[in-house]
Backbone of each chain as nested JSON, in Angstrom:
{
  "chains": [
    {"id": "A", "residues": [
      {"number": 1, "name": "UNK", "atoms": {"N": [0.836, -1.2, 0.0], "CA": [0.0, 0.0, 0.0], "C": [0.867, 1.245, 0.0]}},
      {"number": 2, "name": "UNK", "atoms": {"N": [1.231, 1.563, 1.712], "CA": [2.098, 3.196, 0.797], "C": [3.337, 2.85, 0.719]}},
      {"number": 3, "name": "UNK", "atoms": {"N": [4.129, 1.616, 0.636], "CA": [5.137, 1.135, 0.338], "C": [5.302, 1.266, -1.434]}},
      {"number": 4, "name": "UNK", "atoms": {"N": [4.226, 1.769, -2.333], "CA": [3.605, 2.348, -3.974], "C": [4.135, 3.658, -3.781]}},
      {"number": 5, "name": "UNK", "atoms": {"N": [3.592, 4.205, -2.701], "CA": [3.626, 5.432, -3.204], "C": [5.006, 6.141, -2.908]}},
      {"number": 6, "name": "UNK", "atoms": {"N": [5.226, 7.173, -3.845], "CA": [6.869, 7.838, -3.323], "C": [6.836, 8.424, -2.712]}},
      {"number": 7, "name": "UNK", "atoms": {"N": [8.317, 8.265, -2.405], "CA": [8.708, 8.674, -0.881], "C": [8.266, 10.138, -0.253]}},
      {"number": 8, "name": "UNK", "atoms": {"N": [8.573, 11.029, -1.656], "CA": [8.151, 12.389, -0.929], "C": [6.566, 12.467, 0.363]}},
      {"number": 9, "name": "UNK", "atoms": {"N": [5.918, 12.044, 0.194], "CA": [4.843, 11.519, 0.813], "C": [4.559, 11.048, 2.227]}},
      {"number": 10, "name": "UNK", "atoms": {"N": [6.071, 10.465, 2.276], "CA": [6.151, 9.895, 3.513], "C": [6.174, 10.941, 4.834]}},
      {"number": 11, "name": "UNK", "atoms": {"N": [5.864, 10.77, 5.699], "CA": [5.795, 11.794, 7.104], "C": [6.812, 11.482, 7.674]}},
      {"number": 12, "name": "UNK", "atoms": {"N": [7.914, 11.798, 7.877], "CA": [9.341, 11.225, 8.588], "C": [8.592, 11.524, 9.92]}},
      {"number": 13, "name": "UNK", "atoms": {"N": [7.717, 12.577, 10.712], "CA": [8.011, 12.686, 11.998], "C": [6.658, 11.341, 12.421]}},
      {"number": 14, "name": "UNK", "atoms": {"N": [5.847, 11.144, 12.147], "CA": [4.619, 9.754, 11.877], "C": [5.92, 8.259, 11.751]}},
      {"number": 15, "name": "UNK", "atoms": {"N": [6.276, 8.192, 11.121], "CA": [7.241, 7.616, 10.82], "C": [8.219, 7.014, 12.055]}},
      {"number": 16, "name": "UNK", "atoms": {"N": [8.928, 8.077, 12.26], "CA": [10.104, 7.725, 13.299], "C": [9.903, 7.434, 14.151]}},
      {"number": 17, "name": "UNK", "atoms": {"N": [8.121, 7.858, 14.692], "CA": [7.279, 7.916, 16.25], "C": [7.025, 6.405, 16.005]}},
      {"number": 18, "name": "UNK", "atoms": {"N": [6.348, 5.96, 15.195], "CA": [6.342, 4.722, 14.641], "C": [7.002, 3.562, 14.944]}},
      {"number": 19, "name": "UNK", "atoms": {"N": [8.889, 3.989, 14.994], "CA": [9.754, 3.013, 14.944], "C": [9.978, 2.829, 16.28]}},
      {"number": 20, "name": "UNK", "atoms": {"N": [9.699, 4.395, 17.035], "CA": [9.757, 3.995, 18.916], "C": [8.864, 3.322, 19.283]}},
      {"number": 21, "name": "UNK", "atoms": {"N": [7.556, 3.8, 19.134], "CA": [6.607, 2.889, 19.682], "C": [6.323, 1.383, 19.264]}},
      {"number": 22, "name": "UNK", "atoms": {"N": [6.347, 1.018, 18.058], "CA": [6.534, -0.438, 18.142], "C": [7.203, -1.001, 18.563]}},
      {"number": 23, "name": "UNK", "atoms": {"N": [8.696, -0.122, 18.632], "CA": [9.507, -0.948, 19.182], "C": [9.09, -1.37, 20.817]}},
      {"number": 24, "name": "UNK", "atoms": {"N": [8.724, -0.207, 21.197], "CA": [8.517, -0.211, 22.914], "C": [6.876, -1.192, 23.193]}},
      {"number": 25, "name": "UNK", "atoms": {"N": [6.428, -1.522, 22.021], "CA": [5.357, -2.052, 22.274], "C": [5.648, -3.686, 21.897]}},
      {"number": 26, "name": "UNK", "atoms": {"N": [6.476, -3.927, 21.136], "CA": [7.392, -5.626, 21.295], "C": [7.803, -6.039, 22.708]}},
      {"number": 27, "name": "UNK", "atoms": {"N": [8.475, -4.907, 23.187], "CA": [8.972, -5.027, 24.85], "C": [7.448, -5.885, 25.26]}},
      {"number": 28, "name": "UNK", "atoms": {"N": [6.42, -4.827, 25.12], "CA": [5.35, -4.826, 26.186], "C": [4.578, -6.029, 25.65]}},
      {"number": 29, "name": "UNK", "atoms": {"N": [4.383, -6.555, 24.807], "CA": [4.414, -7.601, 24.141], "C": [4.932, -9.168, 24.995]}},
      {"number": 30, "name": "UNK", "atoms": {"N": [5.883, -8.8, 25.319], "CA": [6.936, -9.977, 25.465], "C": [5.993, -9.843, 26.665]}},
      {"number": 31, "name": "UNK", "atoms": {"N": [6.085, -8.744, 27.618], "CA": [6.299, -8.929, 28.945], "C": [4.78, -9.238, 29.746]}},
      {"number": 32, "name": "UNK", "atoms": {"N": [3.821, -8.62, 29.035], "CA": [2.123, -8.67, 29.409], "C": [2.172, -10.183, 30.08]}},
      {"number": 33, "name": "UNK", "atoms": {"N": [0.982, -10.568, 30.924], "CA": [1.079, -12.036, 31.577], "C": [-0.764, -12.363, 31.033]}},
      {"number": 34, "name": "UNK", "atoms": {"N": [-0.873, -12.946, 30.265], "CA": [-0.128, -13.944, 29.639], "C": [0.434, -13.26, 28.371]}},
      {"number": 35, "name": "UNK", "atoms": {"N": [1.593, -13.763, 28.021], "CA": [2.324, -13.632, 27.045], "C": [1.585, -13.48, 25.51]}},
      {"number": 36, "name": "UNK", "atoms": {"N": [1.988, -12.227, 24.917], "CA": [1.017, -12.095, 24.054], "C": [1.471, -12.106, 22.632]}},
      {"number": 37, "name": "UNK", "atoms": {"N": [1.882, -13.379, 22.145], "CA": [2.907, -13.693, 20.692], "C": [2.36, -12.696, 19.278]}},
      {"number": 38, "name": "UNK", "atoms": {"N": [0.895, -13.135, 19.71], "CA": [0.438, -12.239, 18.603], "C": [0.68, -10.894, 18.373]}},
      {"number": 39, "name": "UNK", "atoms": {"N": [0.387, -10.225, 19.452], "CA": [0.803, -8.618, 19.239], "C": [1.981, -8.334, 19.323]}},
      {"number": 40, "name": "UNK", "atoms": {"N": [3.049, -9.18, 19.627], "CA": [4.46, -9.447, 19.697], "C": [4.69, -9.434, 17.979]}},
      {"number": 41, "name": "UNK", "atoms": {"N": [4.051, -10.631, 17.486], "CA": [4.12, -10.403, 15.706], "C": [3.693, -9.639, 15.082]}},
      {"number": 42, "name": "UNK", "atoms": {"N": [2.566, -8.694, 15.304], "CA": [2.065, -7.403, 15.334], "C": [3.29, -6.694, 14.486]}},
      {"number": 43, "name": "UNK", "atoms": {"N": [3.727, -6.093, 15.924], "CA": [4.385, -5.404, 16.281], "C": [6.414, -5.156, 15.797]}},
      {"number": 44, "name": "UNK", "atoms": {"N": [6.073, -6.283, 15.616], "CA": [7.415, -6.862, 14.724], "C": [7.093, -6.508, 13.607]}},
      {"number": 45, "name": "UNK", "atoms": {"N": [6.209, -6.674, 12.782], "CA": [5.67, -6.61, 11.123], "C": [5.836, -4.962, 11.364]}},
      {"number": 46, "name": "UNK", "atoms": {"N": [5.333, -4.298, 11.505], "CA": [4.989, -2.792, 11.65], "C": [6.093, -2.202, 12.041]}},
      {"number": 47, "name": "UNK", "atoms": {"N": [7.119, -2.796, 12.838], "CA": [8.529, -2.211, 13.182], "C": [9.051, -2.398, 11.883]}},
      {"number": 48, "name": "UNK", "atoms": {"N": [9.173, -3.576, 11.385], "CA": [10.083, -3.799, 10.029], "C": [9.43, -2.967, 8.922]}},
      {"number": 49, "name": "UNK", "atoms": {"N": [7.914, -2.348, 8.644], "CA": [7.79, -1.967, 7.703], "C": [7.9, -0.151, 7.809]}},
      {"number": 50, "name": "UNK", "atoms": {"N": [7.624, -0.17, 9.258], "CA": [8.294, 1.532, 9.827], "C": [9.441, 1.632, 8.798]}},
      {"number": 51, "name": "UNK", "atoms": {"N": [10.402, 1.149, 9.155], "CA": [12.236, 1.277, 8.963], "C": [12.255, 1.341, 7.609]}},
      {"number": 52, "name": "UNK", "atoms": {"N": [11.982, 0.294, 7.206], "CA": [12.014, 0.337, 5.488], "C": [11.407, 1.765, 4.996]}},
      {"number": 53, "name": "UNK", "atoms": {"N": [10.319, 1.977, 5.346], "CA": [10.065, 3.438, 4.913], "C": [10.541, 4.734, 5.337]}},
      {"number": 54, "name": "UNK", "atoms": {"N": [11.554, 4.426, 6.135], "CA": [12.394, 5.982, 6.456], "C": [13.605, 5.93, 5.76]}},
      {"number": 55, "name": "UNK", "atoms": {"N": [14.098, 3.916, 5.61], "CA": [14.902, 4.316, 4.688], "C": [14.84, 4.411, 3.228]}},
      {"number": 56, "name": "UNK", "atoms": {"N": [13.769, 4.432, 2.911], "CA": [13.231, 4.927, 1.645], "C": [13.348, 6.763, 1.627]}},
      {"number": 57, "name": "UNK", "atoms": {"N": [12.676, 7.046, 2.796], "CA": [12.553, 8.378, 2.475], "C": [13.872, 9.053, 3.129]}},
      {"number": 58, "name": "UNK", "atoms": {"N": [14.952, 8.364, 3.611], "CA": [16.437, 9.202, 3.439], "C": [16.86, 9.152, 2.374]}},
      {"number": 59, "name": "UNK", "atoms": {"N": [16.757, 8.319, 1.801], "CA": [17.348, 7.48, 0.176], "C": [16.809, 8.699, -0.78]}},
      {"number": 60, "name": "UNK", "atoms": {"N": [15.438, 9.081, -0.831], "CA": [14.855, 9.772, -1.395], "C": [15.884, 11.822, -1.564]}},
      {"number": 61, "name": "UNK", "atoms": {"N": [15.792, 11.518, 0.015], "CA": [16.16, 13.346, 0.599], "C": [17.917, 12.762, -0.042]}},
      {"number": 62, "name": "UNK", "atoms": {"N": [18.228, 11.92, 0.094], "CA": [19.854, 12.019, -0.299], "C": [20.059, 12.092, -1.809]}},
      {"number": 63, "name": "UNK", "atoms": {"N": [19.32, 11.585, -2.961], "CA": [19.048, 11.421, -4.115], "C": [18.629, 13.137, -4.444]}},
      {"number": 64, "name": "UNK", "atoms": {"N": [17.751, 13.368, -3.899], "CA": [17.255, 15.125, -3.952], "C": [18.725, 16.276, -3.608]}},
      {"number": 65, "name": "UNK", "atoms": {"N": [19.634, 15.787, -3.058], "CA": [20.696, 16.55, -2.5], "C": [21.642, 16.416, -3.31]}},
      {"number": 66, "name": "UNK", "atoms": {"N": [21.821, 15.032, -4.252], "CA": [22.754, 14.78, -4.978], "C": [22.234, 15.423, -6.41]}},
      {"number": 67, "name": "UNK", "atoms": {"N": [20.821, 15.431, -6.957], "CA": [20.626, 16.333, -7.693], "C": [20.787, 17.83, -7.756]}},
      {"number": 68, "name": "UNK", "atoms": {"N": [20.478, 18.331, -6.39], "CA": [20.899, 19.485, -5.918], "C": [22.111, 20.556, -6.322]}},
      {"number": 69, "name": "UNK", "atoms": {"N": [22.514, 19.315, -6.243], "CA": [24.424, 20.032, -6.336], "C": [24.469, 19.621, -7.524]}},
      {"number": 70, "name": "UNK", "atoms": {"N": [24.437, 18.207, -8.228], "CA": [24.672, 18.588, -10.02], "C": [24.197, 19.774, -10.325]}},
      {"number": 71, "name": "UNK", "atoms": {"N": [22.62, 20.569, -9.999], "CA": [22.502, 21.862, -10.595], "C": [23.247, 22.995, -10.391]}},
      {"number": 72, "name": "UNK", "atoms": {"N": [23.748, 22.725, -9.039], "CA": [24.44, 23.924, -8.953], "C": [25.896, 23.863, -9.518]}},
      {"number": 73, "name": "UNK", "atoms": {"N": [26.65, 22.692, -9.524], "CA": [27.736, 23.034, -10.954], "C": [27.801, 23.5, -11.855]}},
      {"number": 74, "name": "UNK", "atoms": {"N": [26.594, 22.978, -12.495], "CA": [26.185, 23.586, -14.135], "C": [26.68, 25.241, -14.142]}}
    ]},
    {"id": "B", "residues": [
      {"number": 1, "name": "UNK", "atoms": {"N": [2.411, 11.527, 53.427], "CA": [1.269, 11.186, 52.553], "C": [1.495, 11.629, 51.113]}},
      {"number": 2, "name": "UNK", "atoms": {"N": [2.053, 12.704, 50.733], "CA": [2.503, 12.968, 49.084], "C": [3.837, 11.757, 49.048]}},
      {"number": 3, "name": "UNK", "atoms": {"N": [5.049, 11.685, 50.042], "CA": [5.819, 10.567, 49.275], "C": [4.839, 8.883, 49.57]}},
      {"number": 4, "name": "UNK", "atoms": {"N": [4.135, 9.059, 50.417], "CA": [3.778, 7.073, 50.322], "C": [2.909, 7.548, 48.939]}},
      {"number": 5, "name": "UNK", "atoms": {"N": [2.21, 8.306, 48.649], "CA": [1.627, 8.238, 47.323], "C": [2.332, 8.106, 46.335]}},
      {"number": 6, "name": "UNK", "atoms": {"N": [3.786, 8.62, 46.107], "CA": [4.5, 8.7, 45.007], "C": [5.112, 7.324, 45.262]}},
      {"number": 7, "name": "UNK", "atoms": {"N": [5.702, 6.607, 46.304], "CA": [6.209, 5.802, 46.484], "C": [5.085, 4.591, 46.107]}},
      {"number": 8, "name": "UNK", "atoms": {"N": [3.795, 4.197, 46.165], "CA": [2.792, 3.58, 45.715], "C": [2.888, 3.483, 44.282]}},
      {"number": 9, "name": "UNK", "atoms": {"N": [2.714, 4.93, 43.76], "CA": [2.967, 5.074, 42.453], "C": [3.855, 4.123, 41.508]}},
      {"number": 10, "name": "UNK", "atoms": {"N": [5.715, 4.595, 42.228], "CA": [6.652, 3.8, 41.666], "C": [6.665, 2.583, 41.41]}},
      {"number": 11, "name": "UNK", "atoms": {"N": [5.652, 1.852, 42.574], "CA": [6.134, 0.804, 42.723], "C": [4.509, 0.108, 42.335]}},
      {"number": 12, "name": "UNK", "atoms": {"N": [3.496, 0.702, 41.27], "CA": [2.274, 0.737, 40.992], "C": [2.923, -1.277, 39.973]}},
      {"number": 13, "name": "UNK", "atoms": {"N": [1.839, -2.334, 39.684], "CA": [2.457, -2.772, 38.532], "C": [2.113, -2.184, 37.063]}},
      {"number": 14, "name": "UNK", "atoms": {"N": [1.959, -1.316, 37.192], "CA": [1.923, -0.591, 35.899], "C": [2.696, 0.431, 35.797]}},
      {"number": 15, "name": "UNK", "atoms": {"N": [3.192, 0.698, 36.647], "CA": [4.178, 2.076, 37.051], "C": [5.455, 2.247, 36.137]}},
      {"number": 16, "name": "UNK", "atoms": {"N": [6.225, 3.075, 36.276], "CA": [7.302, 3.391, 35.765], "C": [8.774, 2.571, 35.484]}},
      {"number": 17, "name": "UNK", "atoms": {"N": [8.772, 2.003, 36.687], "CA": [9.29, 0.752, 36.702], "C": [9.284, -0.607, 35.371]}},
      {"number": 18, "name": "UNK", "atoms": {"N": [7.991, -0.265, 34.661], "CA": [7.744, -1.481, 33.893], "C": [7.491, -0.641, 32.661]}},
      {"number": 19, "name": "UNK", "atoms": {"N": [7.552, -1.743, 31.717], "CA": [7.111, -1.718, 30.417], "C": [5.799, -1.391, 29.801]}},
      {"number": 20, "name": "UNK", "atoms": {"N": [4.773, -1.677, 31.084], "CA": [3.449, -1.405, 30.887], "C": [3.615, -0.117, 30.893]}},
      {"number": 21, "name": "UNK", "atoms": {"N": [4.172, 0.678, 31.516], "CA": [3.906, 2.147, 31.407], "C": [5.034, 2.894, 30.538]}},
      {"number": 22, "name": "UNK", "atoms": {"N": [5.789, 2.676, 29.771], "CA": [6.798, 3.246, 28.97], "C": [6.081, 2.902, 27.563]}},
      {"number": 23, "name": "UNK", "atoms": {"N": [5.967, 1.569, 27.484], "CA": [5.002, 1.642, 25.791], "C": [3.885, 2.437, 25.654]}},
      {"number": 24, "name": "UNK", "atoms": {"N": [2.838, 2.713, 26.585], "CA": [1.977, 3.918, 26.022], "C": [2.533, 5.049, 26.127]}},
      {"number": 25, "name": "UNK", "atoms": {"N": [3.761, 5.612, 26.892], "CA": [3.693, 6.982, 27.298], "C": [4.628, 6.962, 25.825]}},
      {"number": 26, "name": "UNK", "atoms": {"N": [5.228, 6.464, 25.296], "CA": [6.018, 6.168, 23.899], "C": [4.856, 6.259, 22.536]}},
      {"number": 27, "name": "UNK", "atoms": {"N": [3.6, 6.009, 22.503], "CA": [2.456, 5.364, 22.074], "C": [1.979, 6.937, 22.186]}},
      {"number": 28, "name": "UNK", "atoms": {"N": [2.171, 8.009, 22.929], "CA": [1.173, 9.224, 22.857], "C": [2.698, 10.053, 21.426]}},
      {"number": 29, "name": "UNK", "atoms": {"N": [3.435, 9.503, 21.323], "CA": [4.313, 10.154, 20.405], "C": [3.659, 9.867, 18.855]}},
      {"number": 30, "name": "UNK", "atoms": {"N": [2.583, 9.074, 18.77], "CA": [2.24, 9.207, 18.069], "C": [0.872, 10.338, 17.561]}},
      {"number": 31, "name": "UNK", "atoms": {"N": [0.37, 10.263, 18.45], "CA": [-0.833, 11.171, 18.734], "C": [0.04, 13.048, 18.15]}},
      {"number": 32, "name": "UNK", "atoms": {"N": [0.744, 12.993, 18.849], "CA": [1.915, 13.929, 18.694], "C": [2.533, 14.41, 17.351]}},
      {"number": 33, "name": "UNK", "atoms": {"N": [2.632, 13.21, 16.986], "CA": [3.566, 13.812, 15.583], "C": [1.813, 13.748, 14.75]}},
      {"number": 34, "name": "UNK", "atoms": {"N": [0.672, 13.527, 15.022], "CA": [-0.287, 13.386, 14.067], "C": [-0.365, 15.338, 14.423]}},
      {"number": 35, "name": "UNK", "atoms": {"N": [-0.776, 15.538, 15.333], "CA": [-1.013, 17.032, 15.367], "C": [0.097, 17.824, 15.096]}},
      {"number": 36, "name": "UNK", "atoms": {"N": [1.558, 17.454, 14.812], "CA": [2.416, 17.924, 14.01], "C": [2.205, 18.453, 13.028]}},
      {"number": 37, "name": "UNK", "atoms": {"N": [1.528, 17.01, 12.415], "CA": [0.961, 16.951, 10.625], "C": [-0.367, 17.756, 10.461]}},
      {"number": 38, "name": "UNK", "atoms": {"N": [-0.919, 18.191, 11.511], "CA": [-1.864, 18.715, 11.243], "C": [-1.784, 20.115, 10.026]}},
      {"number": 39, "name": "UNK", "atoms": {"N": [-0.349, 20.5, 10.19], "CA": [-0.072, 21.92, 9.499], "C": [0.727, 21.331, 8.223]}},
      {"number": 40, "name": "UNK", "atoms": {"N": [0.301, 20.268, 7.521], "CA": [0.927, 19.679, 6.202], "C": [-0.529, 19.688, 5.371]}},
      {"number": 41, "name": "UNK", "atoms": {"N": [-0.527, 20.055, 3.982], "CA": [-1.706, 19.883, 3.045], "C": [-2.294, 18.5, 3.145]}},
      {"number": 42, "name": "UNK", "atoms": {"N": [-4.147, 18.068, 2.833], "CA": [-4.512, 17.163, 3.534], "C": [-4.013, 16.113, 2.172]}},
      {"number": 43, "name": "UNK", "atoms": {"N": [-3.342, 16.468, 1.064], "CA": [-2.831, 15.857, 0.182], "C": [-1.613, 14.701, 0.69]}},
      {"number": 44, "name": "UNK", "atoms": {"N": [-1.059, 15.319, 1.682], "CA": [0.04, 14.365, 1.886], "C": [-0.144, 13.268, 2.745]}},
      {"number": 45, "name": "UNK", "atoms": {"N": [-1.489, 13.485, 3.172], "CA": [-1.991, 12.583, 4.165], "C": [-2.407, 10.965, 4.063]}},
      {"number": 46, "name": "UNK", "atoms": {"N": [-2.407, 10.247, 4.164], "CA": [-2.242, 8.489, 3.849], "C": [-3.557, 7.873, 4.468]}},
      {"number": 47, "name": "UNK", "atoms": {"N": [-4.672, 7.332, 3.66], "CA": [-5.94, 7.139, 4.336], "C": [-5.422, 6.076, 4.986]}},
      {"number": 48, "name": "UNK", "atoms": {"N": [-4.721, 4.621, 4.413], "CA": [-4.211, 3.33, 5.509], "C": [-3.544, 3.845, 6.421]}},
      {"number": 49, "name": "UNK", "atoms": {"N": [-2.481, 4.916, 6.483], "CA": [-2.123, 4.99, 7.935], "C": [-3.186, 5.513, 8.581]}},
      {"number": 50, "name": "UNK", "atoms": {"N": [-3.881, 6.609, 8.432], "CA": [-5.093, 7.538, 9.433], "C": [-6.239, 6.545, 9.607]}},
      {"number": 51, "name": "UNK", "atoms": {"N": [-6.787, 5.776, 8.569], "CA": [-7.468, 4.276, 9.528], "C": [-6.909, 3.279, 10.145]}},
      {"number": 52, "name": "UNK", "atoms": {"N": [-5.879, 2.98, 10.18], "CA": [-5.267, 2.605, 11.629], "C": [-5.181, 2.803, 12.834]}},
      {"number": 53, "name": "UNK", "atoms": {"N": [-4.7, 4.351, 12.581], "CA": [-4.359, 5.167, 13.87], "C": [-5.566, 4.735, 14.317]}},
      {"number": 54, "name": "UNK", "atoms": {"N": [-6.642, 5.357, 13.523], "CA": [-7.938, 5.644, 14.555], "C": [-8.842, 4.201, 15.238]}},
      {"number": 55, "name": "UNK", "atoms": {"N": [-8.473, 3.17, 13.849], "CA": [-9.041, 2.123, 14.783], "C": [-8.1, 1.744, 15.604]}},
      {"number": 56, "name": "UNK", "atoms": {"N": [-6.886, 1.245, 15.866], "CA": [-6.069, 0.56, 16.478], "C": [-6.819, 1.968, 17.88]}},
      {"number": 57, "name": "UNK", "atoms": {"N": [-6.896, 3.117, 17.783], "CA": [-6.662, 3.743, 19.032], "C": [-8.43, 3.452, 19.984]}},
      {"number": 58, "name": "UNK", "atoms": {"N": [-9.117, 3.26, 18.792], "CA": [-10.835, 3.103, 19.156], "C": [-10.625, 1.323, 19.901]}},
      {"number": 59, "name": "UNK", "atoms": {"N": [-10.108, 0.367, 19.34], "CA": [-9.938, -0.672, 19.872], "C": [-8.716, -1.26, 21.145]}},
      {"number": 60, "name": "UNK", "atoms": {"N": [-7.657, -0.103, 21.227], "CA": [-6.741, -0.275, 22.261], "C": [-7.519, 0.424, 23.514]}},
      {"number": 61, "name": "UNK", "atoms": {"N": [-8.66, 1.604, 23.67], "CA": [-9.139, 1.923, 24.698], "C": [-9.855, 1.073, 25.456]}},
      {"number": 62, "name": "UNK", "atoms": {"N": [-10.411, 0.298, 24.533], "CA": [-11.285, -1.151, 25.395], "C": [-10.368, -2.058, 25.854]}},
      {"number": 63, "name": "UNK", "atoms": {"N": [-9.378, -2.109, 25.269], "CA": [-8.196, -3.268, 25.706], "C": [-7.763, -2.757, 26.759]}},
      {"number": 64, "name": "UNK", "atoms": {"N": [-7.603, -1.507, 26.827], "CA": [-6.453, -1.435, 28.349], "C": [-7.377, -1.161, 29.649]}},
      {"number": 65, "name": "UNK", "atoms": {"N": [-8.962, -1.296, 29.593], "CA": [-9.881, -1.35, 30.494], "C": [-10.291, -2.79, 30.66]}},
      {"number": 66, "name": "UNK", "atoms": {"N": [-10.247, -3.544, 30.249], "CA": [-9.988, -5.035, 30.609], "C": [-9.167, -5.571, 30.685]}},
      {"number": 67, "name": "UNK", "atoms": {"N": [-7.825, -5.575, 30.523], "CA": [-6.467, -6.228, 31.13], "C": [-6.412, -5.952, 32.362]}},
      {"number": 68, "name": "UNK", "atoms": {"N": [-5.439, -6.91, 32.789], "CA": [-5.021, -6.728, 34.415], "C": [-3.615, -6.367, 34.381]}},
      {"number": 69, "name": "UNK", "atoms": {"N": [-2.902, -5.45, 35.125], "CA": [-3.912, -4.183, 35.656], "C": [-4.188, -3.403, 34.796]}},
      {"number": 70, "name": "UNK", "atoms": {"N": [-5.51, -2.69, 34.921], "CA": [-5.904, -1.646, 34.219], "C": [-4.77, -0.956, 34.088]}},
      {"number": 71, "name": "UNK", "atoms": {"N": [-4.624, 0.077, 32.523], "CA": [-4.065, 0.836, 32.503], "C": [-4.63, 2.021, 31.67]}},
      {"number": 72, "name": "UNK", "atoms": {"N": [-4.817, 3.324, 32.822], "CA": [-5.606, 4.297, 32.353], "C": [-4.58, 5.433, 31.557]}},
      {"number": 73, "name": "UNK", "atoms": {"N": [-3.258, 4.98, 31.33], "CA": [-2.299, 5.61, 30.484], "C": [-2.458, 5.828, 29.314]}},
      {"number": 74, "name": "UNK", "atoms": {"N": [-2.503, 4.326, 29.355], "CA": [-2.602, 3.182, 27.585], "C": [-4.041, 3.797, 27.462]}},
      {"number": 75, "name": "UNK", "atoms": {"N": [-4.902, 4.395, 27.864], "CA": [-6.635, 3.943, 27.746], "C": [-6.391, 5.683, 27.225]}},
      {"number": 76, "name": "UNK", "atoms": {"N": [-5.646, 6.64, 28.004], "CA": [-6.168, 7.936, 27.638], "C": [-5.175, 7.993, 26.474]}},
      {"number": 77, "name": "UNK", "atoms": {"N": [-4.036, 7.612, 26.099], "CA": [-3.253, 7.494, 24.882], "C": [-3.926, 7.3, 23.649]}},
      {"number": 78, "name": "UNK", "atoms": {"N": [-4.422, 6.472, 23.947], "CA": [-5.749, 5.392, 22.486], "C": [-6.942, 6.42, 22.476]}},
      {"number": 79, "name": "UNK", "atoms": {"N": [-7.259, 6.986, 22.987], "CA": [-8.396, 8.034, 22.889], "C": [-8.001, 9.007, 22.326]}},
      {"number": 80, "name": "UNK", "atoms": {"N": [-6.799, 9.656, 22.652], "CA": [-6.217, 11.01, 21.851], "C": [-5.82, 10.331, 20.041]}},
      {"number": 81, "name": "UNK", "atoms": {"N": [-5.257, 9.176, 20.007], "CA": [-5.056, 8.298, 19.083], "C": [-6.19, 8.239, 17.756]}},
      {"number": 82, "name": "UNK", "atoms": {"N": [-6.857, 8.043, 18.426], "CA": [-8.185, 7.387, 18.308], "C": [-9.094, 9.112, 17.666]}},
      {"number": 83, "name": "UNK", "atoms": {"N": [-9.118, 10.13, 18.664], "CA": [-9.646, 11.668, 18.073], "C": [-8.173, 12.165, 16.958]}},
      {"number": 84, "name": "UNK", "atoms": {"N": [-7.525, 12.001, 17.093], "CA": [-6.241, 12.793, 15.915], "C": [-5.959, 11.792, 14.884]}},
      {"number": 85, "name": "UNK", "atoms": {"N": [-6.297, 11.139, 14.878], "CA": [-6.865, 9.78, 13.565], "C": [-8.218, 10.689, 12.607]}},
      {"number": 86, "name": "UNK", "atoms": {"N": [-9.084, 10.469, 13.658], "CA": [-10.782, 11.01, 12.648], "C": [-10.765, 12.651, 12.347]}},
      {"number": 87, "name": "UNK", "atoms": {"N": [-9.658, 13.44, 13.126], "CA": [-9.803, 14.709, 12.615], "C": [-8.854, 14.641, 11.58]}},
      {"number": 88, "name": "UNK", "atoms": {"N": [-7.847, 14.37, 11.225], "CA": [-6.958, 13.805, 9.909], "C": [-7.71, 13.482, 8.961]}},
      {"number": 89, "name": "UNK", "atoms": {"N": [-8.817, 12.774, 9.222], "CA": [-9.104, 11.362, 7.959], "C": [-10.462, 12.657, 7.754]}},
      {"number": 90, "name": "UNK", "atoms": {"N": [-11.04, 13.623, 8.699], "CA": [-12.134, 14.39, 8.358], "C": [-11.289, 15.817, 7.006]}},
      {"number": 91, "name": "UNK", "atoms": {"N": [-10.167, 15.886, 7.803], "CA": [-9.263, 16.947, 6.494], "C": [-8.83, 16.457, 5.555]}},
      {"number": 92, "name": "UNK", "atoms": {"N": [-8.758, 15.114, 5.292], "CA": [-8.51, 14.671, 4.032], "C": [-10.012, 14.157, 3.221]}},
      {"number": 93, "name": "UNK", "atoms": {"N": [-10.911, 14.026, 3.615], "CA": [-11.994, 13.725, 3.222], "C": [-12.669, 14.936, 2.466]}},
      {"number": 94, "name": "UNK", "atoms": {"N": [-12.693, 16.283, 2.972], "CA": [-12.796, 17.521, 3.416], "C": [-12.43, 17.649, 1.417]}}
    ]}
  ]
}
């Protein structure tokens, strides 16, 4: 889904909040009584697809910077 | 009586001490960066993420009122979650 769409698009600050809180929510995951695998896998899926999309959208801002400066040689 | 309260607090099982209470107070950073975005065109806005937010936050408020122990952290987190989700998804609709 927005793994389609380009990067410009992406919300880095949605995003990065993203990569804390799942992460901190795997912790809470593990630790809940009874043990809760599912939202543990949740939470794992959504961490891994956070990351991938920020490093899409650095990839993006670094690609934009490297065009940047070819123009300004010219 | 203010430190046995704070000292109750610390040592709450949901308290500070634990994980139960660091993943929601981590969990309102999202609520956060949504009213960030509030001042971005409603163009840039992502309907799958903003129906998430809002259900995951409409369905985590019932969750953290039936687990043991309650946690009214996690419960007021998912509510702000849950309102900065449907005012998003109302400006992009808009």
């Amino acid at each position: 889904m927005d793994t389609k769409k380009p990067p410009e698009t992406i919300s880095v600050n949605m995003t990065g909040v993203m990569c804390v809180y799942s992460a901190s929510f795997m912790r809470f995951a593990w630790v809940v009584r009874p043990r809760n695998l599912h939202l543990l896998a949740c939470h794992v899926t959504n961490e891994t697809m956070q990351l991938y999309q920020l490093s899409r959208w650095f990839r993006a801002q670094r690609t934009l910077e490297q065009n940047k400066k070819e123009i300004d040689a010219e | 009586m203010a430190a046995a309260k704070l000292q109750a607090l610390w040592n709450h099982p949901a308290g500070p001490k634990t994980i139960h209470f660091w993943a929601p107070t981590f969990k309102w950073g999202i609520s956060i960066a949504n009213i960030a975005d509030f001042s971005k065109p409603p163009e840039k806005l992502s309907y799958p993420q903003q129906i998430a937010v809002t259900a995951t936050g409409i369905i985590w408020s019932r969750y953290s009122t039936v687990i043991t122990p309650k946690n009214w952290n996690l419960f007021s987190v998912n509510i702000a979650m849950a309102g900065t989700g449907l005012y998003q998804l109302s400006r992009k609709l808009r």
